[in-house]
MIDOSE-1310 file (N, C-alpha, C; in nm, 2 decimals, decimal comma, always signed):
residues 93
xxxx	+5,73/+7,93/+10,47/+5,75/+8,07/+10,44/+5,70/+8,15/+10,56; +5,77/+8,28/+10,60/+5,74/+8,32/+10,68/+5,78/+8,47/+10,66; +5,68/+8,56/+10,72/+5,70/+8,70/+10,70/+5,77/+8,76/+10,84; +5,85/+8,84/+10,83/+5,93/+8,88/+10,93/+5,90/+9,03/+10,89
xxxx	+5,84/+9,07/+10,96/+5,84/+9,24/+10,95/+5,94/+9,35/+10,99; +6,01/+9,32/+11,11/+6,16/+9,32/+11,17/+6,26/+9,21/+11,19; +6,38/+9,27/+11,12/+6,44/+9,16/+11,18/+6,60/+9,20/+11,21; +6,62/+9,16/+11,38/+6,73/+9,15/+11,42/+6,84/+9,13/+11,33
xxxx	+6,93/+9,24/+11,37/+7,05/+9,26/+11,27/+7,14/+9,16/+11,33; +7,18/+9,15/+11,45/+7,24/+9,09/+11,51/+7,20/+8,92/+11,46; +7,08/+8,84/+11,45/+7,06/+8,73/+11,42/+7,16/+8,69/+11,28; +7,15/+8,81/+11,21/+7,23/+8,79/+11,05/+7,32/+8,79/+11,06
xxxx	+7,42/+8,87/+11,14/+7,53/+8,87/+11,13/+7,61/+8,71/+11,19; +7,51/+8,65/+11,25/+7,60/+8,51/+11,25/+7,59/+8,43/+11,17; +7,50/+8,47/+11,05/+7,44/+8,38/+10,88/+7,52/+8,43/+10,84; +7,55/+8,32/+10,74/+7,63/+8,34/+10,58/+7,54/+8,42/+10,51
xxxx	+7,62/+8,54/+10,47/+7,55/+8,63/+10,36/+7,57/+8,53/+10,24; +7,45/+8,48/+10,14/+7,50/+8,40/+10,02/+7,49/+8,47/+9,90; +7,45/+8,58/+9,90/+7,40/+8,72/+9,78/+7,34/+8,87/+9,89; +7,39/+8,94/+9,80/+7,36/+9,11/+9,83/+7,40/+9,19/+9,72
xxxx	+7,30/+9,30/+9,71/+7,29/+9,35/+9,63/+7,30/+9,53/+9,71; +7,28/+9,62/+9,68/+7,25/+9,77/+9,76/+7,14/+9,74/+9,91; +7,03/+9,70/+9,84/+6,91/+9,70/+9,97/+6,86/+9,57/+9,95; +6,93/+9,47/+9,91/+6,89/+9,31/+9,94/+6,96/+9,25/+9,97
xxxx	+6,99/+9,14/+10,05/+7,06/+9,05/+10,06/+6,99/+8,87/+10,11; +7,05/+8,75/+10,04/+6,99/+8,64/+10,11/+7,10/+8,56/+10,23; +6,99/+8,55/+10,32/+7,11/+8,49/+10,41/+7,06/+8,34/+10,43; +7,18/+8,24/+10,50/+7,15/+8,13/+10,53/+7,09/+8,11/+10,67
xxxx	+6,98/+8,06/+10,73/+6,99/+8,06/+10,86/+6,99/+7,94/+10,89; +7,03/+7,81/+10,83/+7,04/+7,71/+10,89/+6,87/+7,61/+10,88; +6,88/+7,49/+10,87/+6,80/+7,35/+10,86/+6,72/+7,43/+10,71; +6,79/+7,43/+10,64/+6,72/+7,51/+10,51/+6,67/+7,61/+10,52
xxxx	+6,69/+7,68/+10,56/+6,59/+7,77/+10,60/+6,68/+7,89/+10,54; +6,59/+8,03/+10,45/+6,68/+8,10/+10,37/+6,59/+8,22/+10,42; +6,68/+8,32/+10,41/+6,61/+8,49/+10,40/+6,65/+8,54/+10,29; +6,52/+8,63/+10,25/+6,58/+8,75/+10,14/+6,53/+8,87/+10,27
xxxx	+6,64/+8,90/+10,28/+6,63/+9,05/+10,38/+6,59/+9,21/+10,24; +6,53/+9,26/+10,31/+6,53/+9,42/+10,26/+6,63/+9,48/+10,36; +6,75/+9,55/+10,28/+6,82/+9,60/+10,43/+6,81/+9,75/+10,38; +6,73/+9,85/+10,39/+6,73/+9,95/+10,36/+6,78/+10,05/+10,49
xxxx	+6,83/+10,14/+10,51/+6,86/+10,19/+10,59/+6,76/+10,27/+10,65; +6,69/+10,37/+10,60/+6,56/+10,43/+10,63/+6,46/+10,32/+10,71; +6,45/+10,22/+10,70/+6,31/+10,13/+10,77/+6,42/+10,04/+10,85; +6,34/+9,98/+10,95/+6,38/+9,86/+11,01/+6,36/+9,76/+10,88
xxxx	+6,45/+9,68/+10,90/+6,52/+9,54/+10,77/+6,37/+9,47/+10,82; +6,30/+9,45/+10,66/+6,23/+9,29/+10,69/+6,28/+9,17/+10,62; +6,21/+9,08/+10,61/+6,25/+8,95/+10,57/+6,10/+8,83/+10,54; +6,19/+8,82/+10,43/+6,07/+8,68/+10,42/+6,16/+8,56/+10,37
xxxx	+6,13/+8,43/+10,49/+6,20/+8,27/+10,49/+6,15/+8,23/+10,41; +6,24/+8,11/+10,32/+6,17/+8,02/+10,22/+6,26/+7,89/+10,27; +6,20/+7,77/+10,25/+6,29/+7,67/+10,21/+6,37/+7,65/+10,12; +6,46/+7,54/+10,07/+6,56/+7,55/+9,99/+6,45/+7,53/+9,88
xxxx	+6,37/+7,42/+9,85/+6,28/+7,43/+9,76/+6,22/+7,57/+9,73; +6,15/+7,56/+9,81/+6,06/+7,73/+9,82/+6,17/+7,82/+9,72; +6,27/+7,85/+9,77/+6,41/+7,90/+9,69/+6,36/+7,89/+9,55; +6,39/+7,74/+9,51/+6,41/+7,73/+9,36/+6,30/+7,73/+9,31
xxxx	+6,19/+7,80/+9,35/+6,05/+7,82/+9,28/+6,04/+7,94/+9,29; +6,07/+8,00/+9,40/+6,07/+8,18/+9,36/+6,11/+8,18/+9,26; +6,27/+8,14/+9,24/+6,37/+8,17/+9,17/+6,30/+8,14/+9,03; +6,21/+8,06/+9,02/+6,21/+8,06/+8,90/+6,08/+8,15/+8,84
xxxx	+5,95/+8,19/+8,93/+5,87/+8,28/+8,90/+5,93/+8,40/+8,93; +6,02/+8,46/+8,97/+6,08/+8,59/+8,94/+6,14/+8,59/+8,80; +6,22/+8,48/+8,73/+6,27/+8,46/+8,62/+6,20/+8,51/+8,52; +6,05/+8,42/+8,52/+5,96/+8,47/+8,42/+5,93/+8,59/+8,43
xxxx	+5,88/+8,67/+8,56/+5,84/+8,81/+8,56/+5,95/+8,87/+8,50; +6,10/+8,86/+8,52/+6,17/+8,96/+8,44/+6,19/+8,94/+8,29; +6,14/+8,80/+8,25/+6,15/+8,81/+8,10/+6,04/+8,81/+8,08; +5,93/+8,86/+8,13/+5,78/+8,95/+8,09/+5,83/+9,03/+8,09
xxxx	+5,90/+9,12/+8,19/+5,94/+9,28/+8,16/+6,04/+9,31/+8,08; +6,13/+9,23/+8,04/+6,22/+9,28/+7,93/+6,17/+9,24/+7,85; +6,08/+9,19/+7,76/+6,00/+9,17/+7,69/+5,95/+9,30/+7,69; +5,86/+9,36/+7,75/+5,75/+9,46/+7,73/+5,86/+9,57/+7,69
xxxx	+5,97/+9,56/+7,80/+6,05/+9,73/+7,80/+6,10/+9,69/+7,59; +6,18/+9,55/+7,57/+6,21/+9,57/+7,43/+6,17/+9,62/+7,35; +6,00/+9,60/+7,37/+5,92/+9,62/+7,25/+5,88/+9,78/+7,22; +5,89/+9,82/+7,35/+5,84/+9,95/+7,38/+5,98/+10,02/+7,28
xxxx	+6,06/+9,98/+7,27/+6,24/+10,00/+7,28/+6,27/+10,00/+7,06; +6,16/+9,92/+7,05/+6,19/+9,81/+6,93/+6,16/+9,96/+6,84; +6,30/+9,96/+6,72/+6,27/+10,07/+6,63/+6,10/+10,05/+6,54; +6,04/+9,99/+6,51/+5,92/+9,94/+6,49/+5,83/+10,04/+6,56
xxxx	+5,85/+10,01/+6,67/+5,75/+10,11/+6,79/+5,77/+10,24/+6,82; +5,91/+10,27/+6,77/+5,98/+10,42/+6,81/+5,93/+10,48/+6,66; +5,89/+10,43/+6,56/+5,89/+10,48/+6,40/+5,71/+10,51/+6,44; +5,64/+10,43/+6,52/+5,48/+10,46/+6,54/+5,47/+10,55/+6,63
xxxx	+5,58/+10,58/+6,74/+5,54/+10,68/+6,81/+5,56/+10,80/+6,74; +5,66/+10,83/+6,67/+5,70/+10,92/+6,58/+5,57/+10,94/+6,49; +5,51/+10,86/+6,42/+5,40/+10,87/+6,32/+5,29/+10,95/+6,44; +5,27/+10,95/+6,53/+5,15/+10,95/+6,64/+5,18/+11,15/+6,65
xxxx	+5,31/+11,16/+6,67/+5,34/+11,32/+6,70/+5,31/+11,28/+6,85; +5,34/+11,44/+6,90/+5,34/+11,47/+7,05/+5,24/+11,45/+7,10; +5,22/+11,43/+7,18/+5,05/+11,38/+7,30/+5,08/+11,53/+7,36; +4,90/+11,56/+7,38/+4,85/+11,68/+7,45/+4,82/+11,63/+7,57
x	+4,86/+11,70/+7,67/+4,85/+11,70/+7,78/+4,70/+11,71/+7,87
């Protein structure tokens, strides 16, 4: 794994884009070797390499963070919760 704080636009463009999104994309750069780019337009693009493994272990502790947070947002969401904020009345500032 490796942090790339800039990174050459020109180097990507000869990688297989394999996913993109608005301001991410992952590219292939060859001997396993993977980027998730930040391509925001405002900053120079960073990047951080993972192996193909490395890959399938992010991949799977981001999984769990987002079903910790859709978890939290449901409950927050859950008529249960919306009927106690209701009982609570307006919060003073």
């Amino acid at each position: 794994m490796e942090l790339l704080p800039q990174v050459e636009r020109a180097r990507l463009e000869a990688s297989p884009c394999l996913a993109e999104s608005n301001e991410f994309a992952v590219y292939a750069l060859g001997n396993d070797t993977y980027a998730l780019v930040h391509r925001h337009q405002a900053v120079p693009w960073q990047a951080v390499t993972f192996s193909g493994d490395a890959l399938f272990r992010v991949n799977q502790l981001l999984a769990t963070a987002a079903r910790t947070l859709y978890r939290d947002v449901a409950a927050e969401l859950s008529p249960r919760r919306q009927a106690e904020k209701a009982a609570e009345g307006p919060r003073s500032a």
